[in-house]
C-alpha positions in Angstrom: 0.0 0.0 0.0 2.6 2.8 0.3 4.9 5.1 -1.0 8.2 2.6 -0.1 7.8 -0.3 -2.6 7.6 -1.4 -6.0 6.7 -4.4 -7.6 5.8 -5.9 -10.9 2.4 -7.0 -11.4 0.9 -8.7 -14.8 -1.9 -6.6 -16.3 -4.4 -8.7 -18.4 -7.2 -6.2 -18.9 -8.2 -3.2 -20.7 -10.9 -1.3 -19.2 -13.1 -1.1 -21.8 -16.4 -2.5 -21.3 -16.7 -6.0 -23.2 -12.5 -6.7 -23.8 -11.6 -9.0 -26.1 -9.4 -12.2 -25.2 -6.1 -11.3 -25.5 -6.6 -8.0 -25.6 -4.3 -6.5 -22.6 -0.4 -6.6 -22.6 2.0 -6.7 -19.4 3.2 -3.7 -18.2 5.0 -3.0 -15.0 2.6 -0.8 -12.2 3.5 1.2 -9.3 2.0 0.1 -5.6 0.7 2.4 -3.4 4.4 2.2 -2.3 7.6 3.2 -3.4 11.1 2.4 -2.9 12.8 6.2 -2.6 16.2 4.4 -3.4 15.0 4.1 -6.8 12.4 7.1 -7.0 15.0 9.3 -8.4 15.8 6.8 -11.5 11.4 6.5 -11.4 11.3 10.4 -11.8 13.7 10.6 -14.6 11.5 8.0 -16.7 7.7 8.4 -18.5 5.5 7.0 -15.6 4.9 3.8 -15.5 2.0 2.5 -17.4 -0.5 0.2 -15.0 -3.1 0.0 -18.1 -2.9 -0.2 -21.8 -6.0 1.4 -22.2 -7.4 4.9 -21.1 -9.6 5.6 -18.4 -13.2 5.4 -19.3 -13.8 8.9 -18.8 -10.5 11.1 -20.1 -12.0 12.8 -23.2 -14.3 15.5 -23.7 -13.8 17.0 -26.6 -11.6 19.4 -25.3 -13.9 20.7 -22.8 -14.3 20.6 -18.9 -18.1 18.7 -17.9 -20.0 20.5 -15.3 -22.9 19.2 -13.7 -25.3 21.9 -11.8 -25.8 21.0 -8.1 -27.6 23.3 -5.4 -25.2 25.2 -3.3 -24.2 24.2 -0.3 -23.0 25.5 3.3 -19.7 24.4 3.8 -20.7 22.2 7.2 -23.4 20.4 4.6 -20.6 20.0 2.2 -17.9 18.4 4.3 -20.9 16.2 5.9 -21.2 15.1 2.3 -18.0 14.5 1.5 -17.1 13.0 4.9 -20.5 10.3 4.7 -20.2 9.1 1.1 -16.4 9.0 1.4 -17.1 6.7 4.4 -19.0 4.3 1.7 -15.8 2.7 0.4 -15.2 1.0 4.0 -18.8 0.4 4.7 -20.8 -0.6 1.2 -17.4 -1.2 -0.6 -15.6 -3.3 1.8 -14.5 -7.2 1.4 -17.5 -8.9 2.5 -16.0 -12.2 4.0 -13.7 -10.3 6.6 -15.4 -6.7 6.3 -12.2 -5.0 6.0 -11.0 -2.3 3.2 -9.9 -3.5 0.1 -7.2 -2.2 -1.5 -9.0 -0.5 -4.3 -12.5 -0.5 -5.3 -13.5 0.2 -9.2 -16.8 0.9 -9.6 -16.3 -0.3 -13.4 -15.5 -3.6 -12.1 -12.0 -3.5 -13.8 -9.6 -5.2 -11.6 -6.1 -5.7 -11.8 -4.6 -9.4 -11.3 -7.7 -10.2 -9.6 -7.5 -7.9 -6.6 -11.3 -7.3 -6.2 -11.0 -9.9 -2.6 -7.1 -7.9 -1.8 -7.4 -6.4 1.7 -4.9 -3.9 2.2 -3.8 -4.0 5.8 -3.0 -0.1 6.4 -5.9 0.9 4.5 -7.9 -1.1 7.0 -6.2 1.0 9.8 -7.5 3.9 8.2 -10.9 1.8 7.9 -11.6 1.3 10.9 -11.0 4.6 12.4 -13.9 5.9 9.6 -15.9 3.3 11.3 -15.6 4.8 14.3 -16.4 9.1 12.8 -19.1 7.2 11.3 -20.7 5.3 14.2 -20.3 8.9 16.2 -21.9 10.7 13.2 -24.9 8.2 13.5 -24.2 7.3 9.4 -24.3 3.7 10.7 -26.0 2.1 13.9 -24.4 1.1 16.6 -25.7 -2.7 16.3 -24.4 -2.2 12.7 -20.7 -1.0 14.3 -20.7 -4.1 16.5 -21.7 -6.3 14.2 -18.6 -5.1 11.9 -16.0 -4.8 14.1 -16.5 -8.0 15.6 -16.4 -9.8 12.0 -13.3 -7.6 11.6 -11.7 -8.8 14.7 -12.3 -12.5 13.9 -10.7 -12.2 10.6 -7.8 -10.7 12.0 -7.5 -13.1 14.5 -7.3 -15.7 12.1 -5.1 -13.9 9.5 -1.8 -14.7 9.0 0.9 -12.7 10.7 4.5 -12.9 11.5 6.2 -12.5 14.6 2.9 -10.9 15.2 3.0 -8.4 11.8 0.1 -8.6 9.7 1.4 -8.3 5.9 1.0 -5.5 3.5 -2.2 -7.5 1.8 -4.5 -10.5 2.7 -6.8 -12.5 0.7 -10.0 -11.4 2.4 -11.6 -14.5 2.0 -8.9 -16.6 3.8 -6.5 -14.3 5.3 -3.7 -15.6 4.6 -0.7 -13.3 2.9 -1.2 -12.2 -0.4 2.9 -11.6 -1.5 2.9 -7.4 -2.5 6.0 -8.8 -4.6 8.3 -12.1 -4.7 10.6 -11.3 -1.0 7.9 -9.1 0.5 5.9 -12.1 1.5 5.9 -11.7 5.3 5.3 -9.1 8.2 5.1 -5.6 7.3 5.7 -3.3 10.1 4.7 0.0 8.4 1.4 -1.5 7.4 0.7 -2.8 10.9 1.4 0.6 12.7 -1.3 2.2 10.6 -3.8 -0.7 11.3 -2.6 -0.4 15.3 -3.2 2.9 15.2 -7.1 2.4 14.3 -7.1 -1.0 16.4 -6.3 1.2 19.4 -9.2 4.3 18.8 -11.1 0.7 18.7 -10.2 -0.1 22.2 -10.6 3.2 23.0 -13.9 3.5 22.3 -15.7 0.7 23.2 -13.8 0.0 26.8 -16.3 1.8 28.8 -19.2 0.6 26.9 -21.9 -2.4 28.0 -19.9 -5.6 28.3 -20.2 -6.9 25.0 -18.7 -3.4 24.1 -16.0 -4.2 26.5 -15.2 -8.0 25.7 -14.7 -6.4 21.6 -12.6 -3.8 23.4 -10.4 -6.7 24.9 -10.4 -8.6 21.4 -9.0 -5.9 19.9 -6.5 -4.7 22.5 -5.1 -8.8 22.2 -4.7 -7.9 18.6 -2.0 -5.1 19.1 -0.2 -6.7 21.8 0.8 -9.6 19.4 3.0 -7.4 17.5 6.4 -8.0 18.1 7.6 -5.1 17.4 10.8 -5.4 18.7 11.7 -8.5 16.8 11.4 -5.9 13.9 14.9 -4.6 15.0 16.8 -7.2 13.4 19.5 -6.5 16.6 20.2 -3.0 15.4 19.2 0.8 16.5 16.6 0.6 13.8 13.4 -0.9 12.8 13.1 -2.6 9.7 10.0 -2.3 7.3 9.7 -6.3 6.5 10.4 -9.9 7.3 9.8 -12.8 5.4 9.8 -16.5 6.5 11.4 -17.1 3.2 13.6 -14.7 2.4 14.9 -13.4 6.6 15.2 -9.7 6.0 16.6 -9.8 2.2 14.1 -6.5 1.6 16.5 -4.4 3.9 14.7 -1.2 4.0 15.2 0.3 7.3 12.7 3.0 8.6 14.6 6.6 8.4 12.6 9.3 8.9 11.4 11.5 7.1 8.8 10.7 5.5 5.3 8.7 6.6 6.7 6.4 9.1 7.0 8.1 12.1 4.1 6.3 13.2 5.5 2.8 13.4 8.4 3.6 15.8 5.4 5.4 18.1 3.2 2.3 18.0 7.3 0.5 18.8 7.5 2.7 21.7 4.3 2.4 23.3 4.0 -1.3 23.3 4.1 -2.6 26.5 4.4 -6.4 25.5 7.6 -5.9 23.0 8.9 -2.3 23.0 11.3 -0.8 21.5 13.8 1.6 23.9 14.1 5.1 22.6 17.8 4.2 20.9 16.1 3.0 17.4 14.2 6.5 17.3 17.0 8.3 17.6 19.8 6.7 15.8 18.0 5.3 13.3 14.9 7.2 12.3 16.2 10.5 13.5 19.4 9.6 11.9 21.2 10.6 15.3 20.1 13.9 14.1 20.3 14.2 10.6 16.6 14.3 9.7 16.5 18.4 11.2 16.5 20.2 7.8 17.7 24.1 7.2 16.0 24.4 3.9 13.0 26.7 3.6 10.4 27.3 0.7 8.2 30.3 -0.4 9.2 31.5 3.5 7.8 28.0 4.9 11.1 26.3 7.3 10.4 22.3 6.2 12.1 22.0 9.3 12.6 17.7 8.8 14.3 16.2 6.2 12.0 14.6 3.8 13.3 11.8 1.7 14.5 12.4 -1.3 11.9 16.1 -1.8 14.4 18.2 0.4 13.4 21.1 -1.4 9.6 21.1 -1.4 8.7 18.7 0.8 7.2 14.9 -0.1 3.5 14.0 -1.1 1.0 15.1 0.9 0.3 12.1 2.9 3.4 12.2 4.6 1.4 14.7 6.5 -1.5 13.2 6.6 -1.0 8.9 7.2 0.9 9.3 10.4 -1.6 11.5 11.9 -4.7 10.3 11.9 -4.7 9.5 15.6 -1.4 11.2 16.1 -2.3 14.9 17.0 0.2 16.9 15.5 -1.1 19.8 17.9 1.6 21.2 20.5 3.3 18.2 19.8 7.2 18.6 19.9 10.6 16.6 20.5 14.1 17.7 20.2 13.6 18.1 16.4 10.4 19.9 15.5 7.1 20.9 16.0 5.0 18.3 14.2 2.0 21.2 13.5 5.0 23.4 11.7 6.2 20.3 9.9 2.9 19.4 8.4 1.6 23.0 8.5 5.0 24.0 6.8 4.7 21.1 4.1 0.9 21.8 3.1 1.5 25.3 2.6 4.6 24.9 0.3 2.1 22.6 -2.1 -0.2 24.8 -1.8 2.0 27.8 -2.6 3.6 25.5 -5.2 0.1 24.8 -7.0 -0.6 28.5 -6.5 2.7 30.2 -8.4 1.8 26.9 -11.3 5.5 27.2 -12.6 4.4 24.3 -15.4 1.3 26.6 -16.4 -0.8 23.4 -15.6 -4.6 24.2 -16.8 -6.9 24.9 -13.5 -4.1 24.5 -10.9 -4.8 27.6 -8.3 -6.5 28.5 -4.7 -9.2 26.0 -5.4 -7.3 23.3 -7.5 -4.8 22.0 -5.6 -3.0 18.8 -3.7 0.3 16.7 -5.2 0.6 13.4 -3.5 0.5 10.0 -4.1 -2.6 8.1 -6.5 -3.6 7.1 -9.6 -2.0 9.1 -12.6 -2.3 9.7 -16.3 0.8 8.8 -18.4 1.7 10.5 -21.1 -0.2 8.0 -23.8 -3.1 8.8 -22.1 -3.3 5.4 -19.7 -3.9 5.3 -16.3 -0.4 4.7 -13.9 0.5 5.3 -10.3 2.9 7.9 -9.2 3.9 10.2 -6.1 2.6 13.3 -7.5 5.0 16.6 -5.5 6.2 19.5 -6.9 9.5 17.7 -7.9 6.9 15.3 -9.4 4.5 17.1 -11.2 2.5 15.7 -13.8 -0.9 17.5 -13.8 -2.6 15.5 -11.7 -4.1 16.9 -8.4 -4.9 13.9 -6.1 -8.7 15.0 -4.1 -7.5 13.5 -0.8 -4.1 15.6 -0.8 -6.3 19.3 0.0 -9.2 17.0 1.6 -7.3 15.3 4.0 -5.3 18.3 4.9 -8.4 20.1 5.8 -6.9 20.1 9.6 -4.8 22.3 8.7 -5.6 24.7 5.7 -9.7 24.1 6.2 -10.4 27.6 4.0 -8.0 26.2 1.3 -9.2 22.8 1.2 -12.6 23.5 1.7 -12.0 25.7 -1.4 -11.1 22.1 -3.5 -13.5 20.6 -2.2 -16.4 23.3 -3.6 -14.6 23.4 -7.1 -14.3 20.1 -7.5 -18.2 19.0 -6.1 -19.7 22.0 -7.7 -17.7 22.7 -11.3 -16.2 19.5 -12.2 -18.8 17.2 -10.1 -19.3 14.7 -13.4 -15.8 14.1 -13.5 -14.4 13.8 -10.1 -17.6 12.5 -8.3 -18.8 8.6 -7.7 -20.0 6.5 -4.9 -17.7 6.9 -2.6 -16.7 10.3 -2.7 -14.1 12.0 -4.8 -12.1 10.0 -7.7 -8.9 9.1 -6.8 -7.3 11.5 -9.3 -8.6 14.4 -11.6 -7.0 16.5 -14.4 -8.3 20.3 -16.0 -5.1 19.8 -18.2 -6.1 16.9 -19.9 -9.6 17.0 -19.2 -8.9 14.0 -17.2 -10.2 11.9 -14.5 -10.3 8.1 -13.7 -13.1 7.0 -12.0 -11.7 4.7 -9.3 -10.7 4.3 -5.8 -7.7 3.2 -3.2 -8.1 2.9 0.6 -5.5 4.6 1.5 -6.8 7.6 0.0 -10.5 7.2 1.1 -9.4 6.5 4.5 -7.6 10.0 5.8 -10.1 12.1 4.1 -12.7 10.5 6.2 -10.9 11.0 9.4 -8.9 14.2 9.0 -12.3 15.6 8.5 -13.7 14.3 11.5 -10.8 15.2 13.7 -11.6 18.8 11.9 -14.6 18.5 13.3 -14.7 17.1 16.3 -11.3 16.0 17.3 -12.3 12.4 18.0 -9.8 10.2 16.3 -6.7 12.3 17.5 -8.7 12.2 21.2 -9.6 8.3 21.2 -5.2 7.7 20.3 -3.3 10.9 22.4 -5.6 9.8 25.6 -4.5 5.7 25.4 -2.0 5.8 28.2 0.4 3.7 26.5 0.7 5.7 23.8 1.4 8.6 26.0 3.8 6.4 28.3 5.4 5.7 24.3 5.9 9.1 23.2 7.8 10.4 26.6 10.0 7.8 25.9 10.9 9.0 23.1 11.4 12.9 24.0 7.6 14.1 23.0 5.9 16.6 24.7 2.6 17.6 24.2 0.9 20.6 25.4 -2.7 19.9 24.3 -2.6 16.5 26.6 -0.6 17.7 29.0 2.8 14.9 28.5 
């Protein structure tokens, strides 16, 4: 699912709506990961093609549709956008384990058979929209039970190693579906982000009745199985993956910055394997190297990011991490997190605004780089890491909705251009497509988790604060981030 790996999947399809046999060709596709040691080579190159065939919905005669729709406020419209986002984890799930698939295309146009792939981080983000949706009253609560406790028993079941759930499942087994030939096994990144919902979980049913209570214990069972110290591999570092097969032949070690930061939290605050605060600082903060001096448009980035030390990685680096993690007065030796992300939203933004490439549409209401679905230069649909250092075109809807926390005037402003001029085009079932183009007069008309997921929940912890509430208040996560130098002055640690 994320911006780390790549692998090479066989394409066999065309979306086209009665292919012929034979029809498709092989190409190689991007994951919702990327490797960064190779992203520089990526960046040089035409992006990667992930289907022959355009999307369904690129051409137009040269014109932008518009659809009219009845104005409204802006609480109606992020209700909107927040309840028929939430559809992709609740009508579009896997059915057999109720967890989030890795994409859902409403065309039915699959990749490599992937329609049963449950993406394990996406699922994180899952089932903390569950929760903003339960509060919202979208969903019952007999409905909430009845998922989360189907979701429980599947993970139970699932396979996992040394406690690690991997990057996907088959959701109507569990066990591992390989995201490429060594990365087979337990995926640490992955995990954090479905901790980090598992936990709100716990959270929020633990003062309930007592079958809300018994769920709460399930669930709490679930994250104390991860071993994440075992994910050390002996050294001042965690390590992404492990593979029964192949030991730790993947050797990508978690260095900050970039979307991580999570994982070596969720590390810290285990009290069943934790991790001691050496890894955090030697090895994601790079016994200091991740502080950055480099500033953009007046914006300090502050951190280092990966491989974008000029503007700043995609948007989600601000975003994935944060969901439960309040970034609010939250501070260690290196940064304020609220001036990282802030910092990083604002110099895409900015970026977006000045439009250096004289992209068509990009402005104050058209704007958001990170990764999703892309258009390549033939005009077929591909993956990529959209930034300013990687800019094809392509706005991505959850990079400005999911930063809503922390620009709400701009990204509400994306959020009404999009829904209200280009609503034929970038609307569907569950929300806003995955990625739109005014340059190409472009959009393709499907859906990924792991952008579905922070839009749902950055908007509720807009609104009400209750994701970043359910995860600061869990005491071990508190008792995790003082051992690792965080102070926070909004919960009082």
């Amino acid at each position: 699912m994320f911006l780390h790996k790549i692998r090479v999947i066989n394409l066999l399809i065309c979306p086209s709506p009665d292919p012929k046999p034979g029809e498709g060709l092989f190409f190689f596709a991007m994951s919702s990961h990327f490797n960064f040691k190779i992203l520089k080579i990526l960046y040089a190159l035409p992006a990667i093609a992930l289907l022959q065939c355009s999307s369904a919905d690129t051409k137009n005669n040269g014109t932008t549709p518009t659809t009219p729709t009845e104005r409204l406020t802006d609480e109606q419209l992020i209700d909107l956008v927040e309840k028929q986002t939430f559809r992709y984890f609740w009508d579009f799930a896997e059915p057999n384990s109720g967890l989030a698939r890795e994409r859902y295309h409403p065309d039915g146009v699959y990749p490599d058979n992937d329609a049963s792939t449950v993406t394990t981080g996406g699922s994180g983000f899952g089932l903390l929209s569950i929760i903003a949706a339960d509060s919202r009253g979208y969903i019952t609560r007999t409905q909430f039970m009845e998922r989360m406790t189907k979701i429980a028993g599947f993970l139970e079941r699932a396979d996992r190693f040394h406690g690690a759930w991997p990057h996907w499942m088959e959701g109507t087994t569990g066990h591992v579906k390989p995201f490429g030939t060594k990365d087979n096994g337990g995926d640490l990144v992955e995990t954090a982000f479905l901790c980090e919902g598992i936990i709100c979980v716990r959270e929020y049913l633990k003062n309930g009745s007592a079958d809300e209570r018994a769920l709460a214990a399930r669930f709490d069972a679930l994250w104390k199985g991860v071993e994440w110290d075992w994910y050390r591999n002996g050294q001042d570092v965690l390590y992404w993956h492990w593979s029964p097969n192949y030991n730790w032949e993947m050797n990508f070690p978690l260095e900050g910055y970039n979307e991580c930061l999570i994982t070596y939290v969720m590390a810290s605050a285990s009290e069943t394997h934790g991790i001691t605060s050496a890894p955090y600082h030697k090895g994601w903060a790079r016994n200091g190297g991740i502080v950055s001096p480099n500033t953009k448009y007046g914006y300090p980035l502050l951190l280092k990011h990966n491989y974008a030390e000029e503007f700043g990685g995609p948007l989600f680096w601000a975003h994935y991490s944060y969901l439960g993690l309040d970034p609010h007065q939250l501070t260690d030796q290196y940064a304020n997190y609220w001036d990282v992300n802030y910092n990083q939203v604002m110099i895409d933004y900015q970026y977006c605004v000045n439009n250096p490439r004289q992209y068509a549409g990009y402005g104050p209401d058209y704007w958001g780089l990170t990764a999703s679905y892309t258009r390549n230069p033939d005009g077929s649909v591909g993956y990529t890491a959209h930034q300013p250092s990687n800019d094809t075109g392509v706005i991505s809807p959850t990079a400005a909705v999911s930063s809503i926390v922390y620009t709400p005037q701009q990204s509400i402003a994306v959020m009404r251009n999009l829904y209200e001029n280009h609503k034929l085009r970038s609307w569907g079932p569950a929300g806003f497509y995955d990625a739109h183009s005014q340059q190409y007069n472009w959009s393709v008309p499907w859906y990924l988790a792991i952008d579905q997921g922070p839009m749902v929940v950055m908007i509720e912890n807009y609104r009400s604060g209750l994701l970043w509430n359910l995860f600061m208040n869990a005491p071990e996560v508190q008792q995790g981030l003082v051992k690792l130098g965080f102070h926070s002055g909004k919960y009082n640690f």
